[in-house]
N, C-alpha and C positions, 0 to 999 in steps of 0.2 A: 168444961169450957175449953173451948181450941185454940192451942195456946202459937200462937205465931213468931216463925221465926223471924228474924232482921233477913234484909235483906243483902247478899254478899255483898262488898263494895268491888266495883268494876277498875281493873287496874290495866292501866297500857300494858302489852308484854315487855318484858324485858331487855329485850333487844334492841327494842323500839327508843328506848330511853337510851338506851346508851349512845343508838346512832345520833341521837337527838342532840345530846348532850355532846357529843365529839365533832358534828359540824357547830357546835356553837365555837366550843375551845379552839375548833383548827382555823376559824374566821378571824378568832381573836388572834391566833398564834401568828395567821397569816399577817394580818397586818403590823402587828410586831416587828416581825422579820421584817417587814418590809421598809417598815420604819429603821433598824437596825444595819439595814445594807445602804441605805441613802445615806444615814450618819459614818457608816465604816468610808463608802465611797468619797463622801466630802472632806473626810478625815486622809484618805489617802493622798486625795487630788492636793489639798492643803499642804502634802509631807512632799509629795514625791511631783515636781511643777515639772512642765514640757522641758523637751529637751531645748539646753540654754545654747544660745549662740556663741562664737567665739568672742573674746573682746577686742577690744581696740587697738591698731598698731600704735606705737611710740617711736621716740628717736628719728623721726624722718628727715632726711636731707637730701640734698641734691648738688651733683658735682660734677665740673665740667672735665672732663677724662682728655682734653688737648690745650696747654697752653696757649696755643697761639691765640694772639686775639680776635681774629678774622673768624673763628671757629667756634661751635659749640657743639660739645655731644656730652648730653648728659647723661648722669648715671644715679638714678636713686636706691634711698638702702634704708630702714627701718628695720627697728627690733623684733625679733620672734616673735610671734604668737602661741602661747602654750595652747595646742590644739588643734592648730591649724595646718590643713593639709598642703594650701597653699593660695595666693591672694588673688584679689581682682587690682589694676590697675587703670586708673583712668586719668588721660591728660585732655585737656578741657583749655579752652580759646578764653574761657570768661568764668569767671567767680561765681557763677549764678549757676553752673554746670549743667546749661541746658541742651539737648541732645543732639541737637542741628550744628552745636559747636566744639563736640569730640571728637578732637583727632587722632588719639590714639586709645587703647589699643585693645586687639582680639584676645580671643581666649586660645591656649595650645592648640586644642581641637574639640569636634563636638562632645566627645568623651571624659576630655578632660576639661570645666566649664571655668577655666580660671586663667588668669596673663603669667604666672610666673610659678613655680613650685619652691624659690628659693625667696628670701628677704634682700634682694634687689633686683633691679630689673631695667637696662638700658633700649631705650625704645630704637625697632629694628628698621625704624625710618626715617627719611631726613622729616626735618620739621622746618613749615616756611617761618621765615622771618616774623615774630611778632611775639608778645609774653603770653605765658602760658602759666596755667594752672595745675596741678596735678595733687591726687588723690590715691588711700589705697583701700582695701580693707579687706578682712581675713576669711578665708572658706575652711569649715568643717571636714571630715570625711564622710558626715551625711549632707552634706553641701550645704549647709547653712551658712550665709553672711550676716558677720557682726557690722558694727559699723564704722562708716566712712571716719579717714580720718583727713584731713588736708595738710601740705607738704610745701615748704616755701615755692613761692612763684618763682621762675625765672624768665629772660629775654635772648630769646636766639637770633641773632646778628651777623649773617652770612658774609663777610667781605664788605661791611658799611662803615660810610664813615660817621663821626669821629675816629673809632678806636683804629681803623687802618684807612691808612691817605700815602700811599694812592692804593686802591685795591687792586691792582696789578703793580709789580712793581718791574725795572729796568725795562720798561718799554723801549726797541729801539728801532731802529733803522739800521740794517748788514748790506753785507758786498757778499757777494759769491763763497769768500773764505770767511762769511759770517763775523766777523766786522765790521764794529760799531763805524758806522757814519752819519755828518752830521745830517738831524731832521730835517726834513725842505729838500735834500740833494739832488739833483736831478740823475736817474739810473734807466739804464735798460731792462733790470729784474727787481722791481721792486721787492725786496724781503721785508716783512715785520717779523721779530720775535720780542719775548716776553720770559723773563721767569715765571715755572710753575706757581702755581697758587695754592696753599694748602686748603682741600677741603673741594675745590675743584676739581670735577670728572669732566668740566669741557668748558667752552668759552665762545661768546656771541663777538665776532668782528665786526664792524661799520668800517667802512669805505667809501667817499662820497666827494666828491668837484668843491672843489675850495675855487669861489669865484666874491670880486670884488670887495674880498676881506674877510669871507663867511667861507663855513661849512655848509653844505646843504643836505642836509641829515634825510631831506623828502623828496629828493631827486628823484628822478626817473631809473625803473629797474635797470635799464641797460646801462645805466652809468653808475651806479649804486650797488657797494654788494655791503648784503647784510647773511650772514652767515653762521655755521656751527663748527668748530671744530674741536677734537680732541688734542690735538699738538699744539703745543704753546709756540704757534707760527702763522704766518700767513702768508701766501703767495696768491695771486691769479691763477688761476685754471685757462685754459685756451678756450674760446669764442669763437661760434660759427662755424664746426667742424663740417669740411663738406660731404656729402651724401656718399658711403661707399670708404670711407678713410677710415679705415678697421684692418694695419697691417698684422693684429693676431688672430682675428677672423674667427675667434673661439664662442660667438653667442655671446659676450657680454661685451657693451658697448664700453668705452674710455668714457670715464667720468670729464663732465667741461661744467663752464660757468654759462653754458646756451648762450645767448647772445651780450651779456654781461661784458662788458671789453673797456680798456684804455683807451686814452685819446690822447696823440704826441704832443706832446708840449701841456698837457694839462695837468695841472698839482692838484693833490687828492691830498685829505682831511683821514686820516685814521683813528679808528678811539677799539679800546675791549675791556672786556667786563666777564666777570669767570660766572659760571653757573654749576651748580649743584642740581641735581636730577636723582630724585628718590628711585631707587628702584622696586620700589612699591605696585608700581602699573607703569605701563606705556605712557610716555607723555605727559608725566608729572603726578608730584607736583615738582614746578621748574624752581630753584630757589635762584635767586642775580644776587650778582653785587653790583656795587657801585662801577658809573664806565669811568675808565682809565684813556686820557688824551693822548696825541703823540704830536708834538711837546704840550700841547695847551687844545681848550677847543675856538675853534677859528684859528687857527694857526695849520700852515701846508706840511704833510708828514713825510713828502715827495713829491718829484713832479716826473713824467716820464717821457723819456727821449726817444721813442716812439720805435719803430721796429728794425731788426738792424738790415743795412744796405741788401737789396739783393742780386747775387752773383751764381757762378756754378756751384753746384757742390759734388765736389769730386775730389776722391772719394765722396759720397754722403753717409761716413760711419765714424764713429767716435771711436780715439785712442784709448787705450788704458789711464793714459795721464789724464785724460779729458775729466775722469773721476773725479768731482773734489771732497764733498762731505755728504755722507758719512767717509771717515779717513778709511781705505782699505783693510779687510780684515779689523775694522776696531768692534768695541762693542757698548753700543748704546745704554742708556738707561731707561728713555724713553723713547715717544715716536720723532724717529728723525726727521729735517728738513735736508731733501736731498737738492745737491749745486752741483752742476757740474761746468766748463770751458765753453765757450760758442763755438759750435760747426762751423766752420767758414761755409758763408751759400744757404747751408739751414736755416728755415722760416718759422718752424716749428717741430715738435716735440711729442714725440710718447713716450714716457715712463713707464715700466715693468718693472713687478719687483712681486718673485716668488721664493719659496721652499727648497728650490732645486736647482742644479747647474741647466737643467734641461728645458727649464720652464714649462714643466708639464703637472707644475700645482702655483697658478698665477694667486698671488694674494690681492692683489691692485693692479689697475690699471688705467693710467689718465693722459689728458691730451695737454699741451701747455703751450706757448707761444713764447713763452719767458726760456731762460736759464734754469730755473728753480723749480722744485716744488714741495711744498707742505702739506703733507697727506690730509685729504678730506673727501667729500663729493660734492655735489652741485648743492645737494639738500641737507646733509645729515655729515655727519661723525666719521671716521677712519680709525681704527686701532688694529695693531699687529698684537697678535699671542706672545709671549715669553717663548723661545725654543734654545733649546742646548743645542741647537746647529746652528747652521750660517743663513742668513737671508739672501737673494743674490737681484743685483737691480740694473736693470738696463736701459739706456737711453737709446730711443730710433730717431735718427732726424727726417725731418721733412723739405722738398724740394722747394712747396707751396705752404703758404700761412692758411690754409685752409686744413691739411694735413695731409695731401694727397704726395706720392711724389716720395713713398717711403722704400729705399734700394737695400734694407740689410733687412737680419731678420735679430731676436735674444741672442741665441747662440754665437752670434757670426759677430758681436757689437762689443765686444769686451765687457760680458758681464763682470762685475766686481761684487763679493761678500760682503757680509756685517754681520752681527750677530747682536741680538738685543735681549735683555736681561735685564728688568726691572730691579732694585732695591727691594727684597723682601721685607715683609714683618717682622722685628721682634719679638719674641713671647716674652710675655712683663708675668703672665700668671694663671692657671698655679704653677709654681716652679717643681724642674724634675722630681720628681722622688714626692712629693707633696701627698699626703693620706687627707682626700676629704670625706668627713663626716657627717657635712651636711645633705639636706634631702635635694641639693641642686649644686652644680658643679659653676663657681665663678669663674670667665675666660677673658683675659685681657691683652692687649698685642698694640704697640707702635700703627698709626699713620701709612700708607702706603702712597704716593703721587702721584695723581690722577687715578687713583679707586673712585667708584663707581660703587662701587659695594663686597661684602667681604665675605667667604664660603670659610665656615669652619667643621672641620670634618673629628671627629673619634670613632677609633676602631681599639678591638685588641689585636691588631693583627699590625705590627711596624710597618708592612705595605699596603696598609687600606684598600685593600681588597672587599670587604665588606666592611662597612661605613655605615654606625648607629643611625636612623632613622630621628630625626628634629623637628619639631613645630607641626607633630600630628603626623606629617605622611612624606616629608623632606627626606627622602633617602639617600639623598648626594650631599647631606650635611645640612648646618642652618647657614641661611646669607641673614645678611645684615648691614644694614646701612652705618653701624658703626664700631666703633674698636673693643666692646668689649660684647659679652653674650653670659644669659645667663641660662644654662641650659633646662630641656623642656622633656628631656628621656632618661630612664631609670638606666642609668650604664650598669654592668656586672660588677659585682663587689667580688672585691679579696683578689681581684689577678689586675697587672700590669696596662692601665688605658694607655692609647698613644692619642697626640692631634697636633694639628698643624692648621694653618691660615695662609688660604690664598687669596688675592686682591683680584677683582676684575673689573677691566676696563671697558670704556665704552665703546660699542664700536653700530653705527647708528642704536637702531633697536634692541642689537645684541649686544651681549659680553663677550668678551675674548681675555683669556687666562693671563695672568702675570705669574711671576714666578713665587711657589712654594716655599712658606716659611723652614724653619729648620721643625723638627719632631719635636713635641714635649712628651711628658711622661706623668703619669700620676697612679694614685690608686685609689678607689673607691670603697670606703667603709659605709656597710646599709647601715641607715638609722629606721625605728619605727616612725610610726606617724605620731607626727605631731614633736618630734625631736627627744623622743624618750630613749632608752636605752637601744642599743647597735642589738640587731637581730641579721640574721644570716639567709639568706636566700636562697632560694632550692634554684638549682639549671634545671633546663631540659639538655636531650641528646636527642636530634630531631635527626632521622632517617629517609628519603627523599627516593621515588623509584616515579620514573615517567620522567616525561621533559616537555616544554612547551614546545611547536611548530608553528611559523609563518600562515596564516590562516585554514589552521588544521584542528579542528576538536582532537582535542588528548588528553588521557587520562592522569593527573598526578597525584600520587599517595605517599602521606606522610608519617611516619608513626611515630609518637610524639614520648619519650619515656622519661621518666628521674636521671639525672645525669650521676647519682652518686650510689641509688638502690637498684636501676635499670626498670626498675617496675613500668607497665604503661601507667600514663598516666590519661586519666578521663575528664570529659568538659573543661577540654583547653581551649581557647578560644583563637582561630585560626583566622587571619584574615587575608586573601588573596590581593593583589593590587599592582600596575603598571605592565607598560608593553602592549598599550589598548584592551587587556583584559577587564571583562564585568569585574568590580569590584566585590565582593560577597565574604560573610564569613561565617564559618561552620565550626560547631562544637566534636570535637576528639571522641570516639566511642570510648565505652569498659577496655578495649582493647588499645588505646590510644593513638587510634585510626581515624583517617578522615581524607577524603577522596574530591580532588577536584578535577569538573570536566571542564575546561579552559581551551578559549582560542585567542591566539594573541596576532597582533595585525601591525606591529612597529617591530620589523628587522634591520639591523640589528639592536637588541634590546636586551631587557632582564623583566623577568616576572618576580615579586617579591609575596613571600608568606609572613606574617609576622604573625608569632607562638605565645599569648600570655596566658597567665591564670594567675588569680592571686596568692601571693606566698612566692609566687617565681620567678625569676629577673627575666624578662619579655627579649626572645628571640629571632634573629629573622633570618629566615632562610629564603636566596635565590638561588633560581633556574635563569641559564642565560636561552633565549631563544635562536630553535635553527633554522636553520632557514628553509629544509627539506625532513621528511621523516627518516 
């Protein structure tokens, strides 16, 4: 019998099984993990939240930095923020803080995105007349804002009444020797003056025909002056100059009132009112006060006794005595109102008053019909600079009331000197010798009379020859519309800062310099960010070969090293700027090199580099421009 085997049993190989068997477990394994990194993930995200914003400022207040009460300049100040590199500030027309109604303020510059680096902050422009709102809140060094916080309201109140009546004050009516006489007088030079007004950079005159008991405030221009001036004065300009009457014959005409004239025997209405002018932009914003009458309104401020007799004039040249005020060799505080004696037979007037015995740097020049005059122009403003020399002024008379008919010339007229010198600033703060600490240098200084607005300047250097860069790209210092500043640049720590405060005045569209405070002195201790412990900052020793040229490409190379290892130093950040040069900025090689090709098109000027990196107190070096290669 055939005896039969089984038959083998058929087994998968070996291999097979196992592959089999380890995509099952690695399917499982995968989703495990997968499951175990979304738990790790949520688990993290839950431990470790975004980065937090700063908190909230506290302590906020607001303080008015001038007693008087005609004036406000405010000055806000809150508590540190641990963390903060530095704030945003905003003042705000209304409560609601809608965007159409902010009127102040900017950020330093596009680099740095925030209004102040320190924990206060005085707004660097006038504010019109009305209440305001203001708000602050704090920025990170990743830039992040915490939030807003709100700061008492206040009310800015330019020279209004209640709190000032009259907002001009000793309005009067003078004589030749500036001498009160009474309102109504009847005169051949009409003068008005005024006391200064604090807070005031200039002042709007009305002048107008006082007829059957009234003022006529909407007269006709030719009998009507409504005007600007910076001197707390007013005189007539001469009327009508005839064609050709230009005894300095220099290209600039003698300022007049164009047809704007007296009429004899008519009594005239005067009133003024001070204005404040941001210097923010051209043109405003205008702030007014209140007008001020001379004595009342509808009341006559003068009447004028109309032109004097005409006779020869021979001589037709003014004595030495003829001078009245300014007193010979005195020295002013402000813009004079210049008087001088009647020419016998003179019908009219030009006024000169330059720099020099020789009149060959004329500062003004006007036509007058009067005795008098108080610097202005037909349209706009007058202001003399501060100078440590003499001013020198001379009257030409005229034969003709038209102005023709002129027989001397400056030189030949008996110029007479003055010298004028403003009342400087005070420095109230930081006082000499003062270590600050903080991540922003606090600046406060006295009022100046009739500023316009104020140039604060630090250097290391006692003569400010180079002068810290302010408000992003301000390399002639920060201006500011008011008495204090809280500064916007990293100054050098551990050596001696100097600064000082100059006031400038208006003079139309421009400024013109007053005189320089006295020097302060301080010194700068770095702090980190955020107000933690005093760290030290590395210098550069910046090296400079080339020069700019009056529209000449040139090459200028700087090499950039550690001020204390000499090492170069690499990816500094160089930024070219001013004297119509392309703006640009280039990074320092391994070699601490960097090369610019620059053409500069404003001679005489200065080209500026500024040198940062971080860790380093930010440097600037200028080239001044030649004028030839």
């Amino acid at each position: 019998m055939r005896r039969i085997r089984p038959r083998p049993r058929l087994r998968a190989p070996e291999s097979g099984l196992r592959t089999s068997h380890f995509q099952g477990v690695s399917r499982q394994v995968s989703v495990h993990l997968r499951i175990v990194l979304v738990t790790v993930a949520l688990a993290l995200g839950a431990a470790a939240p975004a980065h937090a914003a700063p908190g909230a400022p506290s302590g906020l207040a607001v303080a008015d930095l001038l007693a008087d009460p005609g004036v406000y300049d405010p000055q806000f100040t809150w508590t540190a923020v641990t963390g903060a590199r530095g704030y945003e500030v905003e003042i705000n027309s209304t409560s609601s803080w809608s965007s159409g109604a902010k009127v102040c303020c900017s950020n330093i510059s596009s680099q740095i995105p925030m209004t102040t680096l320190g924990n206060s902050y005085s707004p660097p422009l006038v504010l019109p007349n009305n209440t305001y709102f203001w708000r602050v809140r704090a920025i990170d060094t990743a830039g992040a804002a915490g939030p807003w916080t709100a700061g008492p309201s206040f009310t800015k109140d330019f020279a209004r009444a209640p709190a000032v009546v009259p907002s001009v004050t000793n309005l009067r009516l003078v004589d030749l020797n500036l001498d009160t006489l009474a309102a109504g007088s009847s005169v051949a030079t009409p003068i008005v003056l005024w006391d200064p007004v604090p807070g005031a950079s200039s002042y709007q005159v009305g002048v107008s025909p006082f007829n059957a008991g009234a003022c006529d405030w909407s007269a006709s221009s030719a009998v009507r002056w409504d005007k600007k001036t910076a001197t707390a004065g007013w005189t007539p300009l001469g009327w009508s100059r005839g064609i050709n009457a230009d005894p300095l014959a220099n290209g600039d005409n003698p300022e007049t009132d164009l047809i704007t004239h007296l009429d004899a025997g008519q009594e005239y209405c005067v009133r003024v009112r001070p204005v404040d002018l941001s210097s923010a932009q051209i043109n405003g914003p205008e702030i007014f006060g209140d007008w001020t009458y001379l004595p009342a309104n509808n009341s006559a401020a003068f009447a004028w006794s109309g032109p004097p007799a005409v006779a020869a004039c021979s001589p037709c040249n003014p004595d030495a005595e003829d001078y009245l005020r300014p007193v010979v060799d005195s020295t002013v505080g402000r813009m004079p109102v210049f008087t001088w004696s009647p020419v016998p037979g003179a019908q009219s007037y030009f006024v000169v008053v330059a720099r020099d015995p020789q009149f060959t740097t004329v500062v003004d020049y006007a036509y007058t019909r009067v005795t008098a005059y108080a610097p202005r122009t037909g349209s706009a403003t007058t202001g003399y600079a501060d100078e440590t020399t003499d001013y020198y002024w001379a009257i030409l008379p005229a034969l003709e009331a038209d102005g023709h008919g002129v027989s001397t010339d400056t030189v030949s007229s008996n110029p007479q000197p003055f010298t004028k010198l403003a009342t400087p600033s005070t420095l109230l703060g930081p006082a000499n010798g003062t270590v600050v600490s903080a991540a922003a240098t606090v600046f406060h200084w006295t009022p100046v009379v009739g500023a316009r607005r104020y140039r604060l300047q630090v250097s290391t250097d006692p003569t400010f020859v180079n002068v810290h860069s302010e408000q992003g790209s301000l390399s002639g210092g920060a201006v500011t519309d008011s008495t204090a500043y809280t500064s916007s640049s990293a100054y050098p720590t551990g050596t001696t800062l100097y600064w000082r405060v100059q006031a400038e005045a208006e003079d139309g569209s421009k400024f013109v310099g007053l005189r320089w405070s006295a020097t302060g002195t301080f010194t700068r201790q770095a702090t980190s960010s955020g107000g933690g412990t005093p760290t030290a900052d590395k210098r550069f020793r910046v090296a400079a070969s080339g020069y700019p040229v009056r529209r000449v490409y040139r090459n200028v190379t700087l090499t950039v090293r550690n001020r204390a290892t000499l090492a170069p130093v690499a990816r500094a950040a160089v930024r070219v700027s001013g004297a119509g040069v392309r703006m640009a900025t280039k990074w320092t090689s391994s070699l601490g090199k960097v090369t610019f090709r620059i053409r500069a098109t404003r001679y005489p000027g200065q080209v500026t580099f500024r040198v940062a990196k971080k860790g380093f107190t930010t440097l600037y070096v200028r080239r001044a421009v030649r004028r030839t290669a």
